[in-house]
N, C-alpha and C positions, 0 to 999 in steps of 0.2 A: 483449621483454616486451609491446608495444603488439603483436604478431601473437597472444600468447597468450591478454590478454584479450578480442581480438577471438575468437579460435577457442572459447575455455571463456565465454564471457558472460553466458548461458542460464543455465546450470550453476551456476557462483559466485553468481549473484544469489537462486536457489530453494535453493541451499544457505544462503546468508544469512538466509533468509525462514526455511528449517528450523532453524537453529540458535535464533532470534528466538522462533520459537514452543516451542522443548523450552524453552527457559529460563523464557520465562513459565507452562508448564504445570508446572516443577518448583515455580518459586517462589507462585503467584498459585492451580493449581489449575488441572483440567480445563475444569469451565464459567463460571468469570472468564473463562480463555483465549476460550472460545467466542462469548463476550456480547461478547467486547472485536473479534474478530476480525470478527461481526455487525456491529457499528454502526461500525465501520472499511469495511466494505463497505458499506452503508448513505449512509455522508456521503460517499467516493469518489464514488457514482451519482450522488446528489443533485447534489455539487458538477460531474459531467460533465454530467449535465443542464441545469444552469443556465447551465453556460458555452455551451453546444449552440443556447439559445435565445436568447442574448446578455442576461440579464438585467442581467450586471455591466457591459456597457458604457452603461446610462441613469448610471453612475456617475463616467465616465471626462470629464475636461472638458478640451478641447482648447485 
């Protein structure tokens, strides 16, 4: 089992992401889906950016 999701990993996870988004475009609509999928990538950057520049560690008290 652990050699199989090692070999399909790739695969299963963009199939996940595919099923995630048919569901939301059956129930919510094409450009909900769109808007939601946007600002989903959107706050990802942001938040990869901020951790890039160490913003959140003036936060971290040792």
């Amino acid at each position: 089992m652990e050699n199989f999701l090692k070999r399909y990993k790739y695969p299963l996870i963009f199939g996940g992401i595919g099923l995630i988004l048919a569901i939301l475009f059956i129930t919510v609509g094409f450009l909900k889906t769109i808007l939601l999928v946007i600002f989903t990538l959107i706050g990802s950057y942001l938040g990869y950016y901020l951790q890039s520049i160490g913003f959140f560690d003036q936060f971290k008290r040792y």
